[in-house]
Steps between C-alpha positions, in 0.01 A plus 500: 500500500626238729855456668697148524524427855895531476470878419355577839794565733639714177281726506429508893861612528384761167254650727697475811759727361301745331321530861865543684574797234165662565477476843708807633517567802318297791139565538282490782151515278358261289687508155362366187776449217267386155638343192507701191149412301361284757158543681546737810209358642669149548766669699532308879331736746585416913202328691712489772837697571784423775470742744682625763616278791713446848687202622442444841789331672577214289197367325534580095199671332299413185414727154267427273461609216165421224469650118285420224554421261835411513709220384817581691566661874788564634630626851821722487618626839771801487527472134608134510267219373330252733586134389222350372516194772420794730177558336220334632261513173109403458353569169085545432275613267281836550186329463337890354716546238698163443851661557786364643542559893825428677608533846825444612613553905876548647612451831721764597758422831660699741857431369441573166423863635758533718749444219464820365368662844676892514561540142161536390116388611422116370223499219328309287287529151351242281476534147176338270526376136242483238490464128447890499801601703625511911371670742677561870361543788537721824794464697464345849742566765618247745635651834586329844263599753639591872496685798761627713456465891630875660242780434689800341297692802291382737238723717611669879386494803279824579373704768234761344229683728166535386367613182917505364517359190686163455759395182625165569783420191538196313700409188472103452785260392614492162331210277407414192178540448547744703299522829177590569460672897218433721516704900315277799397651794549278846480221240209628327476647077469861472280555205530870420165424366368467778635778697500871353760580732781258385657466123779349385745728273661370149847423737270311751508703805219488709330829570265587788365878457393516824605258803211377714536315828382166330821544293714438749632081395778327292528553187696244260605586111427193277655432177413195312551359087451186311799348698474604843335746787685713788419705800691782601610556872145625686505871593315579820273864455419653818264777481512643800239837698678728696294623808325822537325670778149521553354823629585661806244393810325784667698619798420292824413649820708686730688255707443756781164603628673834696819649386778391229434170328560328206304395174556277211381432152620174326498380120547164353762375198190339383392710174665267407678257691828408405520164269760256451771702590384851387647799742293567839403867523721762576438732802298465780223313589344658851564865571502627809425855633485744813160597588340700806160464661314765686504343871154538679460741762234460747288731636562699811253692752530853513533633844125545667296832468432674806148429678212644401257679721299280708178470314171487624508090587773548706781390268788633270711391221823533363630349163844418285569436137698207315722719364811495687625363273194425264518171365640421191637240281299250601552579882237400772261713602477648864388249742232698744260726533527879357284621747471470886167610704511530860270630804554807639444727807479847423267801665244501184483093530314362823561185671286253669692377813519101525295323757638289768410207360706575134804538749421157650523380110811628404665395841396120435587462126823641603571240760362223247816633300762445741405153573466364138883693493620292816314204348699522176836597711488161669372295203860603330704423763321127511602457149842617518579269791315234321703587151812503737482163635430352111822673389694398809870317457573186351739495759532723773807697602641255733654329203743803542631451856385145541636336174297342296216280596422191362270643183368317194257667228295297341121447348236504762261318279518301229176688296691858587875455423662816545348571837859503745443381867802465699535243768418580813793546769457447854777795634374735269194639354421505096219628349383379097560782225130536333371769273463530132879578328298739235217688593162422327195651463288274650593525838780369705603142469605302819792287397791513224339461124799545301244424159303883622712723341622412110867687606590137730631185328416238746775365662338130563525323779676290732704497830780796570694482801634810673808396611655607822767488732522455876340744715783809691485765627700729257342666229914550402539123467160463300599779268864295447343159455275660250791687307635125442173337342249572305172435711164480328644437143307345292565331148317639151166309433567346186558807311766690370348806510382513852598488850416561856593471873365558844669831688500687850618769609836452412399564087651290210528505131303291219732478154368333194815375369669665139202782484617768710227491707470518861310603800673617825330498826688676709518485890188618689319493164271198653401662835638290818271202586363414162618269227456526106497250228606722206537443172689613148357475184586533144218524246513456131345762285297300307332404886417830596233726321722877571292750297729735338376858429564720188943456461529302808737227502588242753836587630591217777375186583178428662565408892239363756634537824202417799313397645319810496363661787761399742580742776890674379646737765773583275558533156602161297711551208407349164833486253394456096704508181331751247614575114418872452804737458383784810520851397241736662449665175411181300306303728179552722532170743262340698476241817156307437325277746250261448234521779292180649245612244695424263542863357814677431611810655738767473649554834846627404614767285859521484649815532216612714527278815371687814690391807187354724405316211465115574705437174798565370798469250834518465531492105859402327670375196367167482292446807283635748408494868155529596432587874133395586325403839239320284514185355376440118570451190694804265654569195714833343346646253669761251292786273755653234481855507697516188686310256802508654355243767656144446484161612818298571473154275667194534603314174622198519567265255457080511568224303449118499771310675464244348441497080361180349344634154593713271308801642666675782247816678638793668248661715529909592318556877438860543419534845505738833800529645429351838601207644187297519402564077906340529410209711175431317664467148777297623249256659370497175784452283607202710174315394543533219914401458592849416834681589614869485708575179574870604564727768179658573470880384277785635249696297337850565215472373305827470144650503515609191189203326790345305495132421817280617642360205759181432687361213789275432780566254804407327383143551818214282243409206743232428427326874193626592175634340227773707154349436379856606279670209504816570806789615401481834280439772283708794358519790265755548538810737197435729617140563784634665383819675232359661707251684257243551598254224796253594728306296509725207730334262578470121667186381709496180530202326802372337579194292820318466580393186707210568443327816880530599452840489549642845689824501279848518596818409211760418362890653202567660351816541212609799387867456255719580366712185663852559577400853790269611666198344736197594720285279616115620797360290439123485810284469508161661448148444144339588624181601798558752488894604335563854724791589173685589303269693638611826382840448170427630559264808265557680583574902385386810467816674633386825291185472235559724147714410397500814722681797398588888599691767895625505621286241300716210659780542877622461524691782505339854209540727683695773700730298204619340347574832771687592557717176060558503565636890807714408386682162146532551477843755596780330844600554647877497808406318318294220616169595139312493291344250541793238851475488474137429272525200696739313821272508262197408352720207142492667492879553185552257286312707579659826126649598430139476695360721427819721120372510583099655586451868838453434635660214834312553320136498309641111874511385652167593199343402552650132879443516424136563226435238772622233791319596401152641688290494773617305536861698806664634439520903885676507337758270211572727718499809758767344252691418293493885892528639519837308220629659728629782334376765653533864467139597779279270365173629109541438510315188643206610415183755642241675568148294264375767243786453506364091 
């Protein structure tokens, strides 16, 4: 039946009604509402359904919606109807079937959501009309997508050791849709995929089960949605190894071959070595034992056996045995014969009487013999006439009645420079000093080679005057004149470390200036008619090759004093600085000497000195005094005979004076405490514009294999930042103990972070492991405060390395004559020499002085090598006035005498 056109709104708002009263509650499925009697076949069925969907900032988002057949669709959003000039509407055929299609879109903006945005989520749902009913379809939700910027939780910073397992948090920022999480590693996807040992939990932490060394990076949390992607603050892993030891070494060798010694094992924090921070091993790395050696004992003769009967060919025998002792050990066997077979005259043995001519025989070889003796006899004393008139005077003792001639020394020849001629003088006779300064093996050379022996640092050429005054006749007028200059100084050859001067007689000194060491040459030291060039030398360690054996360790520094060879009729006295801390029950030291060979020797053993010896020491706090009537090169050396033996370290601490960037070093010397390590690091330091930032400290550092360690605290993180990795730094034992190794340092590095910054305030710590420790409070400002650059002025010592004749010494020339003459022979009421060293503190030494010619002269020559220039001469006089000698007046002399 057809409908009028004019009925159709009529009955669309019919069916619209009856739909509102059947639809309920809102649905989110397809709903199909038929009319009674029609076909349910013709119902509208969805081709396509609004689904879903997010606004993303501000653009608005399109639903579609597409039925057939259908007459009618509608959009209702919320339960209120879309107006129809909302609807964009295209209407088809199906070409299958010859239905009705429609499609109608809406456009849905980001203010129409936010109007009802907190009371309830926006939807939408569009509803399709047929001749056989409605039908509705899904509902499609319309949110606002975003994403918040602050992670709920973001991942930490860990430090994990190996095989630890890892959980690094991470909840993301709230969003809608809400986020999905991604981890990097330095930059890089993880992909759990990938890796068996990583997932990813439902929360999105990241889990390593076990940490491995390549897990050591930054890791970043990402969260990212339709609108927007973040990264979470990177969290640096550290997976760090703590050391452990390796396996004990066998034991090494006795250090001693006879008697008590010591042996040593070692081990190595290598199994593993520590990593990125992980803990060095705990305990020891070298221990250290007492061991004993059988010594050798060599073999001894028996006493001989009585003779035997004379045998038959006239002879007898008599023997011994190696067996007093029997050797052992090792030991040497008897040297000789075990038996001994002689003639014999006896009444069962008959003789044959010589003939005349067997008497004529004997009688000639024996006069042969006593001419080849004479022969010989007069042979030597050619050569030692001959070897006298090489070695004869530079200048001959007439320079001590007669003044001084006019003298010069200088190169004979221009291919043989340190050959010294003098110039001949027409009043007087002089003879050329010749011979080799260090013996060789090749036979005796004829004129100075300074270059033959390794021990000489040539001391180049040129022109020295001896200068002189005029000729009298008073050796009391030459001894004043010389009291009042310095004759025969000469200047330091272009080196700091080094210095020389030509001496007589009268002695001298040689100072290197700030290294406590010194070489006096006291008065008759240079026997009367001759004249010495001597020299003073400091060597770095680093230039010498000193083999050190088992704990050895170099104890002073290493002193060349020559040239060697030279002809001493006294003892000279060598003053050094040395670090060890002397105790007889710690330390087993040594005096070594390198010979022209090049070889080094033991020839001292303090503690057992014999008095003839040609060397010895007088051993004290900081220094020692080595008396020796040979010339060379030595060095102290110190074997620990426990672990209670220390070395005295110097720390000292410098800065820049001058800060132009934002980094700023501190640098930690740990070095011996003597004055030339001192003078050495200060030279240093002021290349390269360093100052001293603290008072320097002393350190007892002990035997004990120990490393040093440093660190640096409680360092303002809000002015400066330590660009040091790891807790703290080291320097290893046998750097130190073996004392060959200057300049050891550690430097600290600091960074400003503001370039006004300039005030400091921070701890630093210098210990020994289980042994003894310092701590330096830094407070100052790096750009104004010097308050501790004086500290380490360095002196002059007097000014002069070079001083001769009465001006070296502190004690005038003629009063020490007269105390030698008084205290020398023995006297029954103890006023001598004995007396003297007991007030003076020299009383251990007294068989010593007992074995020199004058016992008295040993003394002052000690008392001056420890207090020039700065000693007390009222001191030394109190204590020779107390000796109670009968004559007031014998220590003192005229002004003119002076």
């Amino acid at each position: 039946m057809a409908v009028r056109p004019g009925l159709w709104p009529a009955l669309l708002g019919i069916v619209l009604a009856a739909w509102l009263r059947g639809s309920g509650a809102q649905q989110s499925a397809t709903v199909a509402n038929p009319v009674p009697g029609a076909n349910p076949d013709l119902l509208p069925h969805f081709l396509v359904e609004p689904e879903d969907v997010y606004i993303v900032k501000n653009k608005p988002v399109l639903l579609v919606c597409k039925a057939v057949p259908a007459t009618q669709i509608f959009f209702k959003c919320n339960g209120e109807w879309v107006r129809q000039v909302d609807h964009v509407i295209e209407r088809s055929t199906d070409g299958s079937s010859g239905l009705p299609t429609m499609e109608v879109r809406i456009n849905v903006s980001r203010q129409q959501v936010e109007k009802v945005f907190g009371l309830e989520e926006y939807w939408c749902q569009c509803v399709a009309w047929s001749s056989s009913g409605t039908t509705k379809s899904q509902k499609a939700y319309i949110r606002i997508a975003y994403l918040r910027k602050n992670f709920e939780q973001e991942p930490l910073a860990k430090e994990v050791s190996l095989e630890q397992g890892i959980v690094l948090p991470c909840r993301p920022p709230e969003g809608i849709p809400p986020a999905e999480v991604e981890w990097l590693r330095n930059e890089d996807l993880v992909d759990p995929s990938l890796d068996p040992n990583v997932y990813i939990t439902r929360e999105h932490s990241l889990v390593v089960r076990q940490a491995r060394l390549a897990d050591t990076a930054n890791y970043t949390c990402v969260a990212k949605n339709i609108v927007a992607r973040r990264r979470s603050a990177s969290a640096a892993v550290i997976v760090y190894v703590n050391g452990g030891w390796s396996t004990w070494t066998e034991w090494s060798v006795c250090s001693a071959s006879c008697g008590r010694g010591w042996q040593k094992r070692s081990r190595s924090c290598t199994n593993p070595a520590p990593l990125n921070g992980g803990a060095f091993c705990e305990g020891q790395n070298v221990q250290k034992t007492a061991c004993a050696t059988l010594c050798p004992v060599d073999g001894s003769w028996s006493p001989w056996s009585k003779w035997s009967a004379c045998g038959l060919d006239c002879t007898h025998w008599r023997s011994r045995e190696c067996s007093d002792p029997a050797p052992r050990n090792g030991g040497e066997e008897c040297q000789g014969a075990d038996l001994d077979t002689r003639n014999c005259t006896s009444d069962l043995c008959v003789h044959t009487a010589s003939g005349p001519e067997d008497v004529a025989l004997y009688v000639g070889l024996i006069a042969v013999a006593v001419c080849l003796v004479l022969l010989l006899l007069v042979l030597i004393l050619v050569y030692c006439r001959k070897k006298e008139g090489l070695d004869s005077d530079v200048a001959d003792s007439s320079i001590l009645t007669s003044g001084f001639q006019p003298v010069s020394i200088k190169p004979s020849k221009a291919d043989n420079p340190h050959l010294l001629t003098i110039q001949p003088d027409l009043s007087t006779t002089t003879t050329t000093y010749q011979g080799s300064l260090c013996p060789r093996q090749d036979g005796p050379s004829p004129k100075f080679q300074l270059t033959n022996g390794h021990l000489l640092s040539p001391l180049g050429g040129g022109r020295h005057t001896l200068h002189h005054s005029s000729p009298t006749s008073e050796a009391e007028e030459f001894v004043s004149r010389l009291s009042t200059q310095n004759y025969f100084r000469s200047l330091p050859r272009g080196t700091s470390n080094m210095t020389y001067g030509t001496f007589n007689f009268l002695g001298g000194r040689l100072m290197i200036p700030n290294t406590g060491i010194s070489l006096l040459i006291p008065p008759d030291a240079i026997p009367r008619g001759k004249i010495y060039e001597i020299y003073l030398t400091l060597h770095k360690p680093e230039d010498v090759r000193l083999p050190l054996a088992g704990c050895q360790t170099l104890l002073s520094p290493i002193v060349s004093c020559g040239p060697p060879g030279v002809l001493l009729t006294r003892p000279v006295i060598l003053a050094m600085d040395h670090c060890g801390e002397p105790s007889p029950d710690s330390w087993s030291l040594r005096l070594k000497k390198q010979s022209c060979e090049g070889s080094w020797e033991d020839v001292l053993h303090l503690g057992e000195e014999a008095p003839s010896h040609l060397y010895y020491c007088q051993l004290e706090a900081s220094a020692c005094y080595v008396f020796t009537e040979q010339l060379g090169r030595f060095a102290l050396v110190g074997e620990a005979l426990s672990v209670a033996a220390a070395k005295r370290l110097k720390l000292l601490l410098f800065a820049p004076v001058a800060c132009t960037s934002l980094e700023y070093n501190i640098r930690v010397y740990c070095l011996h405490d003597t004055h030339d390590a001192l003078k050495e690091v200060v030279q240093l330091e002021k290349q390269l514009g360093g100052q001293l930032i603290q008072e320097p400290r002393v350190l007892h550092f002990k035997d004990s294999y120990h490393n040093l360690r440093l660190s640096i605290h409680d360092v303002p993180s809000s002015l400066w930042k330590s660009k040091l990795l790891v807790s703290y730094q080291e320097i290893p034992f046998y750097h130190i103990w073996n004392g060959t190794q200057q300049y050891l340092h550690c430097t600290f590095t600091l960074e400003r972070v503001s370039p006004s910054t300039s005030d400091l305030a921070c701890k630093l710590w210098v210990w020994q492991v289980e042994g003894d420790g310092q701590s330096f409070s830094i407070n100052f400002n790096i750009t104004k405060d010097t308050r501790f650059a004086e500290l380490l002025a360095l002196e002059s010592e007097a000014g002069v390395p070079a001083l001769v004749g009465p001006s070296a010494f502190k004690i005038p020339f003629l009063i020490r004559q007269k105390i030698i003459s008084s205290l020398d022979p023995p006297c029954s009421r103890g006023a001598d020499w004995r007396t003297l060293a007991q007030k003076l503190h020299l009383d251990s030494h007294l068989s010593f002085f007992a074995s020199k010619p004058s016992p008295t002269a040993m003394i002052l020559n000690l008392w001056e090598a420890r207090h020039f220039p700065s000693g007390n001469l009222s001191q030394l006089a109190a204590a020779v006035a107390g000796l109670g000698q009968p004559d007031a007046g014998l220590f003192t002399v005229s002004e003119a005498e002076c």
